[in-house]
Every structure is written in structure tokens, then in C-alpha cells.
C-alpha positions in Angstrom: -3.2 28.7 19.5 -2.8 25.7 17.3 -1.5 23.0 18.5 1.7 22.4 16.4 5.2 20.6 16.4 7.0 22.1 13.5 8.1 19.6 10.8 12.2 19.1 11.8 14.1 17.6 8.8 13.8 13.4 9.0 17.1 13.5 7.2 18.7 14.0 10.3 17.4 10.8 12.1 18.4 8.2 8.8 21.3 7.3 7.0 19.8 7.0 3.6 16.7 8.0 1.5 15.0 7.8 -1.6 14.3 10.5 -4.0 11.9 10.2 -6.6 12.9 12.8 -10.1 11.0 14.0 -12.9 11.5 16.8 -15.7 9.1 18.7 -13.9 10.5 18.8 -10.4 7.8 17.3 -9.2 10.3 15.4 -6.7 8.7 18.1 -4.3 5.9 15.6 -4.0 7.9 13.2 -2.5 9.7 13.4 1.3 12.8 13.5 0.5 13.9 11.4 3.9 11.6 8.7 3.4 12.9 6.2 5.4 12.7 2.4 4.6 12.7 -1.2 6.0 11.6 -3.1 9.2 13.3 -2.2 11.6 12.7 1.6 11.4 10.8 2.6 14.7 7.3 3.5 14.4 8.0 6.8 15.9 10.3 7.3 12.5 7.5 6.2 10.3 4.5 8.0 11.3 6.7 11.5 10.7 7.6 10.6 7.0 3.5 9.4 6.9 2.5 13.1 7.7 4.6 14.7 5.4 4.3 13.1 2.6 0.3 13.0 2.5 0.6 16.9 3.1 3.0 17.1 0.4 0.3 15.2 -1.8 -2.5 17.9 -0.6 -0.4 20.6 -1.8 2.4 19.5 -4.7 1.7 18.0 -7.6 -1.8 16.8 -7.5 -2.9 20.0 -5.9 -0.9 22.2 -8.5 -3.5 20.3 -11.1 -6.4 20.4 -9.3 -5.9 24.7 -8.6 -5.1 24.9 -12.6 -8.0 22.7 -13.3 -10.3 25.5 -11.0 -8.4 28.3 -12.3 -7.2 29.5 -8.7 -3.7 28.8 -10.7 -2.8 28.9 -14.9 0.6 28.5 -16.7 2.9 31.0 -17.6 5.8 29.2 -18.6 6.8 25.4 -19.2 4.9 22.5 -18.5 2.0 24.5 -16.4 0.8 26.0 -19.6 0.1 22.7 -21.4 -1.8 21.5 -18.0 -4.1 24.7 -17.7 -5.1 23.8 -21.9 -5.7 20.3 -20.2 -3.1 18.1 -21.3 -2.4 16.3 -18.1 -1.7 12.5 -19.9 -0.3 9.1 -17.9 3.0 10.5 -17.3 2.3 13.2 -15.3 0.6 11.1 -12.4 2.8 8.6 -12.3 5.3 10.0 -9.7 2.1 11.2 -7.1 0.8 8.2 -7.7 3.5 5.9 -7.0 5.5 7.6 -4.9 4.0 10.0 -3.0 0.8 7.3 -2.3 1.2 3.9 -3.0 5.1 3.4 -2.5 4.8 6.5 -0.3 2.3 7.8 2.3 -0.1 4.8 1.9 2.6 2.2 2.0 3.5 4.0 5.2 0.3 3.9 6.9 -0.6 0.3 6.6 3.1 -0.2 8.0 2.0 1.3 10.7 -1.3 0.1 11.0 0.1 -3.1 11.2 3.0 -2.9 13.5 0.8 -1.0 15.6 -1.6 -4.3 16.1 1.2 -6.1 16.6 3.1 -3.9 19.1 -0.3 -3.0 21.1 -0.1 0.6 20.3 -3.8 1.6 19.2 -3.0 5.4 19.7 -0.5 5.5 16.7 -2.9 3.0 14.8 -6.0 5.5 14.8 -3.7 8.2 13.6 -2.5 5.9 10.9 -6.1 5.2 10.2 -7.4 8.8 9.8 -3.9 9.5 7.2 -5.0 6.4 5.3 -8.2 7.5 5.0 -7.1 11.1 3.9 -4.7 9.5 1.4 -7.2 6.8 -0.2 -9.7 9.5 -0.2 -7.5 11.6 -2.5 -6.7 8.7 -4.9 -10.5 7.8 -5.4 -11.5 11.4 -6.2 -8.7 12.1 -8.6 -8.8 7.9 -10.4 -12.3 6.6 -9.0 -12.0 3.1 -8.7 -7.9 1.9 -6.9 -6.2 -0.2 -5.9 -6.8 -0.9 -1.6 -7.3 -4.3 -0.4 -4.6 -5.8 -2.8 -2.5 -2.8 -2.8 -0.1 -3.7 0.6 0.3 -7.3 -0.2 4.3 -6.4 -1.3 5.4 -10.0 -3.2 2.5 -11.7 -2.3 0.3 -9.4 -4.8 2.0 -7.3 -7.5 -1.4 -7.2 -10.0 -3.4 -5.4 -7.0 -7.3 -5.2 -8.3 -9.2 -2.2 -8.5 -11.5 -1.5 -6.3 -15.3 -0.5 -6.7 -15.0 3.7 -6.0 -19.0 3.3 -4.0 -17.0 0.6 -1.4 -14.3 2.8 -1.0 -16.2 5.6 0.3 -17.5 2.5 2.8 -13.6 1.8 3.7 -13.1 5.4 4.4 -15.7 5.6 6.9 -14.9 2.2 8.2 -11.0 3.5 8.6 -12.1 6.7 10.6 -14.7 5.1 12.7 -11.9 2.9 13.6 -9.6 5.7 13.8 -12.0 7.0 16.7 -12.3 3.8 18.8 -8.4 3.2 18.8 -8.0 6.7 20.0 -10.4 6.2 22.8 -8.1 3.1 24.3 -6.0 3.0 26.9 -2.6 3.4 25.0 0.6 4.1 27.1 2.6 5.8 24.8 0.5 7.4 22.8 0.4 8.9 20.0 4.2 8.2 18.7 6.1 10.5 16.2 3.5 12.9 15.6 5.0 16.1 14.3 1.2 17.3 14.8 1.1 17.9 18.6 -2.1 16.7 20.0 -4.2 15.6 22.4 -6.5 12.5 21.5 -9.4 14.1 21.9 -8.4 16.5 19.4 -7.6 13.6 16.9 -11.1 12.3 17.8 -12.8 15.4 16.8 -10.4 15.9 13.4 -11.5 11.6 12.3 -15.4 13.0 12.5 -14.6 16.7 10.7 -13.0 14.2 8.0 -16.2 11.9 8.1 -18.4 14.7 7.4 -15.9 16.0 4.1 -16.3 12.3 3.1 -19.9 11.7 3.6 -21.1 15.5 2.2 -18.8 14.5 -1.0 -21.6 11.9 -1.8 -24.6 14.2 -1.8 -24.9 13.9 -5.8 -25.6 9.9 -5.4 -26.9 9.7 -2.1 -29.9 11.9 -1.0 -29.0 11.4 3.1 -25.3 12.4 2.6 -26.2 15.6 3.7 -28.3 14.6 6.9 -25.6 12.3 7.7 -22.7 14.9 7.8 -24.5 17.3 10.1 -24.5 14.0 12.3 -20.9 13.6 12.1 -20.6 17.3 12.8 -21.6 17.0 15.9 -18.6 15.6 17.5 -16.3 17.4 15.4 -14.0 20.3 15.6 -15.2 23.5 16.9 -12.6 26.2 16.3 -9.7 27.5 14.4 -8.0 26.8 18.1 -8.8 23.3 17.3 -7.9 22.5 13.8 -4.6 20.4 13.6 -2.2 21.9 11.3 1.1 20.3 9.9 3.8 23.0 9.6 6.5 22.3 7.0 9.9 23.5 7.6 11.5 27.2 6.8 14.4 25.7 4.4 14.5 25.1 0.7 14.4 21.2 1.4 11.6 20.9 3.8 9.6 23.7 3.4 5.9 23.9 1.7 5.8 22.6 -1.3 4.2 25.6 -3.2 7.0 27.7 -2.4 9.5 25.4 -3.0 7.9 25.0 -7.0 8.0 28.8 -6.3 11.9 28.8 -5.8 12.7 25.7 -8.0 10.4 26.5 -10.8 10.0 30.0 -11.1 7.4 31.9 -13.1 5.8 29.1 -14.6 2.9 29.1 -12.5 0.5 32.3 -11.4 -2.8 33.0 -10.1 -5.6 32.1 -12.3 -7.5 35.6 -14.7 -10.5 34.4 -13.3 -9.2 34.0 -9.5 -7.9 37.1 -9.6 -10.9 38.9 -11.0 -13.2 37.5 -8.6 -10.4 38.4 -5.2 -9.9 41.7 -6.8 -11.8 43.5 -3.8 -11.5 40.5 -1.2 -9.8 41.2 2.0 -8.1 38.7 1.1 -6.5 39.8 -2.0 -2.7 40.7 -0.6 -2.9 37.7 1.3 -3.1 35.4 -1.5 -1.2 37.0 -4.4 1.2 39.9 -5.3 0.7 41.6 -9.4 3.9 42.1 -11.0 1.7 44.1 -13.5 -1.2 45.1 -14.2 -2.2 41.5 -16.0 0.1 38.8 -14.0 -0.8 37.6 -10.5 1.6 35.5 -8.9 0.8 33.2 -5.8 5.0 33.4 -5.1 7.3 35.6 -4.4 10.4 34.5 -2.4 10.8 38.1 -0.6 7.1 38.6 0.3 6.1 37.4 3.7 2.8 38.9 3.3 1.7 35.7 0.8 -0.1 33.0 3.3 -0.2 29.8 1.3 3.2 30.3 -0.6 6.0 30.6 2.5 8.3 27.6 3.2 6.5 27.1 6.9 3.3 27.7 5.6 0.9 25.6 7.0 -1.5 22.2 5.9 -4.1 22.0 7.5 -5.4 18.5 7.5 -9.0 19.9 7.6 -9.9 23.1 8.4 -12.5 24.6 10.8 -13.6 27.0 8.0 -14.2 23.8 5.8 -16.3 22.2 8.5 -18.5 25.5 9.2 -19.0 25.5 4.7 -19.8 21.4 5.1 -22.8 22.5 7.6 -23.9 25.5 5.9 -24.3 23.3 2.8 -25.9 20.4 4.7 -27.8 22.5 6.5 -29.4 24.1 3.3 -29.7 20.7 1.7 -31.7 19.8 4.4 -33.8 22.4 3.8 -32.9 24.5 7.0 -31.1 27.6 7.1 -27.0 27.8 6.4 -26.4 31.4 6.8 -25.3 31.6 10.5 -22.9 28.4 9.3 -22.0 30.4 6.4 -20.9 33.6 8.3 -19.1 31.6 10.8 -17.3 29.4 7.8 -15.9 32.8 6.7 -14.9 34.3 10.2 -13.3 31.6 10.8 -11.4 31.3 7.4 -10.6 35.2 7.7 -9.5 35.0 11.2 -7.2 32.3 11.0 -5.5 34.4 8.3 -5.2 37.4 10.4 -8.0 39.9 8.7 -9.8 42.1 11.6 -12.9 41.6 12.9 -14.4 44.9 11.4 -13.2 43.8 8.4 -14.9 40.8 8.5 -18.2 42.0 9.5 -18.1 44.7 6.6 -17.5 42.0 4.3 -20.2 39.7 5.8 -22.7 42.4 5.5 -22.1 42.8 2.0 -23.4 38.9 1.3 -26.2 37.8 -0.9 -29.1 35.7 0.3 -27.3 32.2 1.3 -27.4 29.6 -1.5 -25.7 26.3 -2.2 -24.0 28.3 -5.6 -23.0 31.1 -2.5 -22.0 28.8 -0.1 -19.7 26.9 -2.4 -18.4 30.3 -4.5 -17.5 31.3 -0.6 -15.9 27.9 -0.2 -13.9 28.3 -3.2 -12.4 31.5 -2.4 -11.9 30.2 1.6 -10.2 27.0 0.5 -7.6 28.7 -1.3 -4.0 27.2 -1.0 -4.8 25.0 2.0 -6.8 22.3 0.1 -7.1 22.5 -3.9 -8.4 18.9 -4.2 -11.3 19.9 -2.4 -12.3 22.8 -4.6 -12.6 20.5 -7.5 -14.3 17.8 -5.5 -16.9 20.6 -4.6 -17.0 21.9 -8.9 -17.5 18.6 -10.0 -19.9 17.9 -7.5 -22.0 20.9 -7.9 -20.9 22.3 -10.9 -20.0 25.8 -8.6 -19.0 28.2 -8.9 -19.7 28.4 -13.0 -16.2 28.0 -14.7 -15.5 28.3 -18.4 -13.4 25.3 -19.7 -10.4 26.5 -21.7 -10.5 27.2 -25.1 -7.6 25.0 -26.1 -9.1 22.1 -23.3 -10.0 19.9 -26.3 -7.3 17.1 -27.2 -6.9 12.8 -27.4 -7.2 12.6 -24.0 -10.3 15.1 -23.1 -11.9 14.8 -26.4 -14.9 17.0 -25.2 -12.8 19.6 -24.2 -14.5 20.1 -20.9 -12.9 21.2 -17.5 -11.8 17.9 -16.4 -13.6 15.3 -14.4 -10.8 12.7 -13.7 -7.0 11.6 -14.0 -5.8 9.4 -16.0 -4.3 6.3 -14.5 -0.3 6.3 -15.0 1.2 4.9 -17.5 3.4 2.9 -14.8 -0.5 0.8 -14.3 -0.8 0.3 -17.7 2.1 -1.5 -18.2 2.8 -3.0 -15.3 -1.0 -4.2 -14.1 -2.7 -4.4 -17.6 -5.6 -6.9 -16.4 -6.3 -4.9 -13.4 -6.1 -1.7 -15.2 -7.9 -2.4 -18.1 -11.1 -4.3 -15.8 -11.2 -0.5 -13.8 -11.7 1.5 -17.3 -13.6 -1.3 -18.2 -16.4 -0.9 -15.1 -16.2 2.7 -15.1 -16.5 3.4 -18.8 -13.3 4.7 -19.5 -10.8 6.6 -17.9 -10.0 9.9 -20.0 -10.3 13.3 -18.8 -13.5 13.9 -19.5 -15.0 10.9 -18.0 -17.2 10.8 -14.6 -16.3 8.8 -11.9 -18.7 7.4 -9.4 -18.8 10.1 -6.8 -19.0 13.0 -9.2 -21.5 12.4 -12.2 -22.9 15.3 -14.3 -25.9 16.4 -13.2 
């Protein structure tokens, strides 16, 4: 049984909070109950901290990063112009101000320093391993941001951009650190947690997350690989052990792909080419409903049956499936064999939705010879709805599995018309920390859809 404490609304513990709006609702990418000044209680803090990096795995950044794999396409609104590609400054402005850098990331280097200063190294490594989640996200959808300057409040408001290759280093660095505060004597504890968990678990969860982050650099560093399957050794080792933030069953807290579900209706369904390739997956039912014999939709408000979409569905902060896919991909990168990792990657994905175990073995029987292209088309089905940033870290990575960009993808800000490789930076940078700004596009060649970042070149 996961170990869980199920999100309880913050609202409830503060007087006030700030709400971030947009014409797209993508407010549900922002805690509404954020909490704010000095004097809140770390134990208040490190709550709003979880929930608002989960709500940045799975609102608006992960809505574009599912369209931009085509697990997810428009129907209606706004969600058609992002699946032809036309995701500008605008649109990243609110996830990147307030759900990260006024938001989740602001939060954790509050904590991370009133930790030091109160002696609490427990609540410090968690704050560590959320920072690191959190930056990680930034540098894989922008490449080079804004860290060491980026928490200086008054003191700094033209943070620099930092070099994407040393902020791989700071992510390590943060969850090695994460480990050795989690090994000391602390006698409180972990405070606030809405994750229930014992600091061992914790421990095991900062190395799962070393390996995602050290695999993720296999196309520009040819250890990455050997390295992970290092890191794996002291990580999690079963669905029983993967920490899982549970969001709340109400139209305020809950998930935040069912609440785009509720608040935006119909503007957002599964993508022609997910649904082709789920057709005969056991997993079909479990990840879509047809309202016909051409529409696919990954919500419905009266269907319990829909795993990823529910207001209390879960987010994982990495999964146990994710970490068998890392070793079967290290393992075959390394030039051993990754099919035993493989198998287990997708046991342990179908269990942990409910599928039997004869229907798992039928379907595991039915596999190809192991490949990276299988392990990573396996992957991509598997990751569904828990972690879409990942599945586009993994295509731009390895270029699997072998999408066709949209016809329409062509436009001023992916002039190539391919699937895209990047964000743009907001517009809210541009104007507000030109130098900065324009020395990052500057150093990385540009900043348009189409353009590589660091981590992720074209092979």
C-alpha cells in the first residue's frame, strides 16, 4: 500500500491567498491557497511546495507537453492552436512565474533556508529533492534559467541565466544533498508533508530522481547510462514504495486534468495517434472513454473507470515503472540485456493500475525483441497521465517513438514546422529582464520552438 496523506485543502489553515488568472484557465496551475510571508510555519509551507510542483507535472506545462507527443490534441478553443504548435510567450508566462518561480521554487528555497536556520535538515532534504524536481522541469522545457540569482527577492530582480550543462550539476548536487540531510538526526522530521513517509523512503525516491536526471543526458554524455544504473541501486524497488501525492476529490483541489476536464470541457481529447496505438492495450478503458467512433476523450466527469483524469487521482513524483524503463534503457545502452527490466517496467505500470496478472503476462508474451525504440514506445504508453514532461524529454532525446509533426506545425515561432524542441521564454522575461534574457538566446542560439537546447540536440 502506498504510503499517502491525502492533499486536505490549505485554504483552511490561512486567511488569504493569491490566485493567479488567465483566458485559458490555466489558474489550475497555480495552488490556489498559496500562502505568503515570514512568519508562515514551515509545516504550512512545505504543503503548498508539494502541490504546486504536482500541479506543474500535470496542468499546464504537462497539457503542452501531452499535445506536443500526441497522447492529447485540441478539439475546441485554445488546445487546437497548441496541437498546430502555436504555443508563443504568453502562454508560459503564468507556469513560469507562478506556478515555479513565484510559486513552487520560491517555496523551496524558503524552506531550504529557514530549515538551516531552524536546524531542521529532514524538511530541508525534502525541500531539496522538490527543488530539484522543479528546476529540472524548467531546464528541459527553457534550457538555460534563471537559479543562483533567481531567490535574491530585492537584492536581484535581473536574475542571470544559467548555463543548462551546470544545471544538470545543481540537480545532482541538490539531491545528493537531499540524501545526506535525510540521513541526520532530525527531531521533528519531516514537517508538513502531505506525502506520508518514512526517510528512508525519501532517500530511495532522491536516487530514483538522480537516475531520471542522469539517463536524460545520455545524448551528450556517453557514461550517463552507466551512471544511472549506479544510482539505481539504492533506489526504489516497488510500486509499494513509490511516493505518490493525492490531490483532493473537490472541484478546487482536485487533479488538475480533471479539473481542465470540468472547467474546460471538450476542448482537449486523446491524441488519433494515441488512440490508434492503445486501441488493443489493456489499458485502453483505463485511459480514455470514445464518445464516437473518431473522438477519444481522457475526461469524463461520471466515469470512474478513467485513472489519470479523477479529481483524487494521483502524482506520482516518480514512478517505480519509470525506474524499471530507466534500467532497461541503461541496461541496453550498456550493451547488457534490458528485457527482464523491461517486463518488470510494465508489471509494474499495469499493476499499479489494477490490470490482472494473466493479463499482464498475455500482453508481455506478445512483446518484440527488447530495443531502445521498444523500451521507449513501452515507456510512452506507461507514462501516460502521471508524467507528460517526461515523454517528451524521452522523444526529443531519442527521437521515439517516430511521431509525425503536424501539418499546420509551421508558423513565426517554429519556422521549420517540426514537433517542438523548446518553450519560449515568457514574454513577462522579455520585458522585464531584457539583458538576461536576451544573453540566454544569445548562448543557446535562439530560443524558438524549433530550437535544441543543451540536453536534447538532434541526433
Amino acid at each position: 500500500m502506498n504510503k499517502i496523506l491525502k492533499f486536505r485543502i490549505i485554504a483552511l489553515l490561512f486567511s488569504g491567498f493569491i490566485l493567479f488568472t488567465s483566458c485559458d484557465y490555466e489558474d489550475v496551475n497555480v495552488d490556489p491557497s498559496r500562502p505568503g510571508g515570514d512568519s508562515v510555519p514551515l509545516v504550512a509551507v512545505v504543503p503548498t511546495m508539494q502541490t504546486q510542483t504536482h500541479r506543474n507535472i500535470g496542468a499546464v506545462l504537462g497539457r503542452y507537453a501531452g499535445i506536443i507527443t500526441q497522447q492529447w490534441q485540441g478539439f475546441d478553443a485554445q488546445q487546437l492552436q497548441y496541437t498546430s504548435y502555436v504555443i508563443g510567450e504568453n502562454d508560459v508566462t503564468n507556469p513560469w512565474e507562478g506556478g515555479l518561480y513565484t510559486g513552487s521554487m520560491r517555496d523551496a528555497a524558503d524552506i531550504i533556508d529557514r530549515a538551516t536556520l531552524t536546524d531542521a535538515p529532514n524538511t530541508r532534504g525534502v525541500a531539496k529533492i522538490y527543488m530539484a524536481i522543479n528546476l529540472g522541469m524548467a531546464t528541459n522545457i527553457w534550457g538555460d534559467v534563471p537559479y543562483s540569482e533567481a531567490f535574491l527577492g530585492s537584492e536581484n530582480l535581473s536574475p542571470k541565466y544559467d548555463d543548462q550543462e551546470e544545471l544538470y550539476g545543481v540537480i545532482l548536487d541538490l539531491l545528493d544533498e537531499a540524501v545526506a540531510d535525510l540521513n541526520s538526526t532530525d527531531p521533528l522530521g519531516v514537517q508538513g508533508s502531505l506525502i506520508s513517509a518514512s526517510n528512508e523512503l525519501w532517500i530511495q525516491t532522491a536516487y530514483a530522481l538522480k537516475a531520471r536526471f542522469t539517463l536524460q543526458q545520455t545524448s551528450v554524455d556517453a557514461g550517463a547510462a552507466a551512471r544511472a544504473l549506479t544510482e539505481l541501486g539504492n533506489a526504489i524497488s516497488s510500486n509499494a514504495n513509490q511516493l505518490d501525492f493525492v490531490f483532493e476529490n473537490t472541484q478546487i483541489g482536485g487533479h488538475p486534468l480533471a479539473l481542465f476536464g470540468f472547467q474546460r470541457p471538450n476542448t482537449l481529447v486523446i491524441g488519433d495517434y494515441f488512440a490508434d496505438l492503445m486501441l488493443d492495450d489493456p489499458r485502453f478503458d483505463l485511459y480514455m472513454e470514445t464518445s464516437d467512433n473518431t473522438v477519444y476523450r481522457y475526461f469524463s466527469g461520471s466515469n470512474s473507470d478513467l485513472f489519470w483524469s479523477q479529481l483524487n487521482s494521483a502524482s506520482p513524483i516518480i514512478s517505480y515503472s519509470e525506474v524499471k524503463f530507466i534500467e532497461a534503457e541503461a541496461l541496453e545502452r550498456t550493451n547488457a540485456d534490458g528485457t527482464t527490466a523491461l517486463e518488470e517496467a510494465i508489471t509494474a505500470n499495469m499493476q499499479y493500475l489494477g490490470i490482472s496478472d494473466a493479463i499482464i503476462e498475455e500482453y508481455i508474451d506478445d512483446l518484440g525483441e527488447t530495443s531502445i525504440e521498444l523500451i521507449i514506445l513501452e515507456k510512452y504508453k506507461a507514462m501516460y497521465g502521471q508524467s507528460p514532461l517526461e515523454v517528451w524529454n524521452d522523444y526529443r532525446r531519442t527521437g521515439f517513438p517516430e511521431l509525425t509533426a503536424d501539418p499546420n506545425g509551421e508558423n513565426g515561432n517554429n519556422p521549420s514546422g517540426i514537433i517542438p524542441r523548446r518553450l519560449l521564454y515568457p514574454i513577462s522575461e522579455r520585458q522585464a529582464n531584457p539583458n538576461a534574457y536576451e544573453a540566454a538566446i544569445n548562448a543557446q542560439g535562439g530560443h524558438l520552438l524549433d530550437d535544441d537546447i543543451w540536453v536534447f540536440p538532434r541526433n
